[in-house]
C-alpha positions as CSV (number, residue, x, y, z in Angstrom):
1,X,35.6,7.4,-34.0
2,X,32.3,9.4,-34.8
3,X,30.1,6.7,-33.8
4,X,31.9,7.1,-30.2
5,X,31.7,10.3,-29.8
6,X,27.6,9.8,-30.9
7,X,26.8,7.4,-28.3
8,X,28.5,9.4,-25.4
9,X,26.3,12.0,-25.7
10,X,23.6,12.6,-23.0
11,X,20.3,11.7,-23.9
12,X,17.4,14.5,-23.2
13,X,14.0,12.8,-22.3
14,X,10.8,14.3,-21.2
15,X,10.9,15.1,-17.4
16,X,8.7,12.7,-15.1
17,X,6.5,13.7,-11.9
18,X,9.6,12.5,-10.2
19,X,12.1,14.8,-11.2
20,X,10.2,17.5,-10.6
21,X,9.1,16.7,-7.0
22,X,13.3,16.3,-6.4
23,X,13.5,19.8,-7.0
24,X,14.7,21.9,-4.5
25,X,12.9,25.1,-5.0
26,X,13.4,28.3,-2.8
27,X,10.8,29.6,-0.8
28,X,9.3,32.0,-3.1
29,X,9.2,29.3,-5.5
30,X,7.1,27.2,-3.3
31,X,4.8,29.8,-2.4
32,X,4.4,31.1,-6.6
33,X,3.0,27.4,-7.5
34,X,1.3,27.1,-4.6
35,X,-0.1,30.7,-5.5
36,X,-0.9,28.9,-8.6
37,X,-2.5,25.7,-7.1
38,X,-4.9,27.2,-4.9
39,X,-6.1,29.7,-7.5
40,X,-6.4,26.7,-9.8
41,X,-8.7,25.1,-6.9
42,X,-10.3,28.1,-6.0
43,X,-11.6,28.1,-10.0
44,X,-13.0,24.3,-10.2
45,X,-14.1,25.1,-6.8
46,X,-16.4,27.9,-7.8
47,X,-19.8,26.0,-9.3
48,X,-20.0,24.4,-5.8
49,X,-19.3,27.2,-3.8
50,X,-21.9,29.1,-6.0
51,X,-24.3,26.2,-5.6
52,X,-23.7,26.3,-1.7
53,X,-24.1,29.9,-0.7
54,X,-27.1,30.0,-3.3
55,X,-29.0,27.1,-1.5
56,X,-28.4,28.5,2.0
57,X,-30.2,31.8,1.0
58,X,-33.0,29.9,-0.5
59,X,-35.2,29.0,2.4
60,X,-34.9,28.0,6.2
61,X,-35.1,24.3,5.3
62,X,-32.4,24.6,2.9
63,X,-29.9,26.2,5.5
64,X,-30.8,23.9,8.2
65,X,-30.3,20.6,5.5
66,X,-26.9,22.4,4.5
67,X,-25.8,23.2,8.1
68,X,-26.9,19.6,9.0
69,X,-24.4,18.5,5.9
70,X,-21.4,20.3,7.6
71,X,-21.7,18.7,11.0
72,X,-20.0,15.5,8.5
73,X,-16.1,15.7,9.3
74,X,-15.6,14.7,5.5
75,X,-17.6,18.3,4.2
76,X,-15.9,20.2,6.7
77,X,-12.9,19.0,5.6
78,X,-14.0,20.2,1.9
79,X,-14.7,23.5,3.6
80,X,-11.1,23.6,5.1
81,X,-9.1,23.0,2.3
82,X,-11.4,25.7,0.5
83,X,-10.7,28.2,2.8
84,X,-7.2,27.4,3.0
85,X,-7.0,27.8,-0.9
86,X,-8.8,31.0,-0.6
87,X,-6.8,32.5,2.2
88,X,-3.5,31.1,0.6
89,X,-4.5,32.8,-2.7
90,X,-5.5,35.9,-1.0
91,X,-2.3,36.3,1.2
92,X,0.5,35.4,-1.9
93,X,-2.0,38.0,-4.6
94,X,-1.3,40.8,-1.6
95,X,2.8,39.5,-1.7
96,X,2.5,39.5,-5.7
97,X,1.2,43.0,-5.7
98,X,4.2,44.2,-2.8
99,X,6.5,42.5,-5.7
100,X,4.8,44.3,-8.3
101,X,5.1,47.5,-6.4
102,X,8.7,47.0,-6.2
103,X,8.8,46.2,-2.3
104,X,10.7,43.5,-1.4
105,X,12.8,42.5,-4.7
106,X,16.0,41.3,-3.1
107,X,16.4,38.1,-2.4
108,X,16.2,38.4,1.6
109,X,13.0,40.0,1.3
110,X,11.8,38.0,-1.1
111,X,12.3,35.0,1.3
112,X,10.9,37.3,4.2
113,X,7.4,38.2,2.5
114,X,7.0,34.2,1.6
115,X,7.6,33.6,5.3
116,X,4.6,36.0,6.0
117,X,2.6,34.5,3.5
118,X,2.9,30.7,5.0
119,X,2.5,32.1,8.6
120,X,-0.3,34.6,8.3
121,X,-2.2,31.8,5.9
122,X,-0.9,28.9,8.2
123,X,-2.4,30.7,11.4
124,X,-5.7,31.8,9.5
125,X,-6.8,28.3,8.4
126,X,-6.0,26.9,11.8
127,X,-8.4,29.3,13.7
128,X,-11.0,28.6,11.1
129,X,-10.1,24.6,11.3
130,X,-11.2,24.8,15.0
131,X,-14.0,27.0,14.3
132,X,-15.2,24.2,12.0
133,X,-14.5,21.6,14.2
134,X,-16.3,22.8,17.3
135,X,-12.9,24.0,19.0
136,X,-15.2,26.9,20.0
């Protein structure tokens, strides 16, 4: 009768990616690890955006090889998704300091600020996409 009672017991394994993509998180979940993510990008990001605005400043040759380099669709991508991590980061700090504040702690506006977040960030990497991409 014990050894039933043992082997009808759930077993608890280490989660797998998969489980935790199936998670349905609320919005201001989403926007907190993407908060995270883009600061995480914006970090191993750094040396190379260092390196970048460094070389530009150097000489006229320099800009004109590194403005040459971002007529490639692949770098401006680069460029993109580093802006988009940057304004991302920037938009959810200025939500994290509302929160911090004590603005917006119920649930409705907690949901209302992540809103703003994804649309202010959404709209301000789309201007600069077609800025990059010769929109105008």
């Amino acid at each position: 009768m014990a050894k039933a009672a043992k082997e009808s017991r759930p077993e608890y394994r280490n989660i797998n990616i998969r489980q935790i993509l199936m998670l349905r998180l609320p919005l201001a979940g989403c926007v907190s690890i993407l908060h995270r993510i883009s600061g995480a990008l914006l970090f191993l990001l750094l040396p190379l955006s260092l390196y970048i605005f460094e070389q530009s400043l150097t000489s006229k040759l320099s800009f004109a090889f590194l403005k040459a380099c971002f007529s490639h669709p692949l770098v401006n991508l680069i460029a993109l998704v580093l802006s988009w991590a940057y304004l991302f980061h920037f938009c959810a700090g200025l939500r994290h300091l509302m929160l911090d504040m004590r603005c917006a702690l119920t649930k409705q506006g907690s949901k209302q600020t992540s809103i703003v977040v994804f649309m202010v960030s959404s709209v301000l990497t789309i201007a600069i996409a077609l800025k990059l991409f010769g929109a105008f």
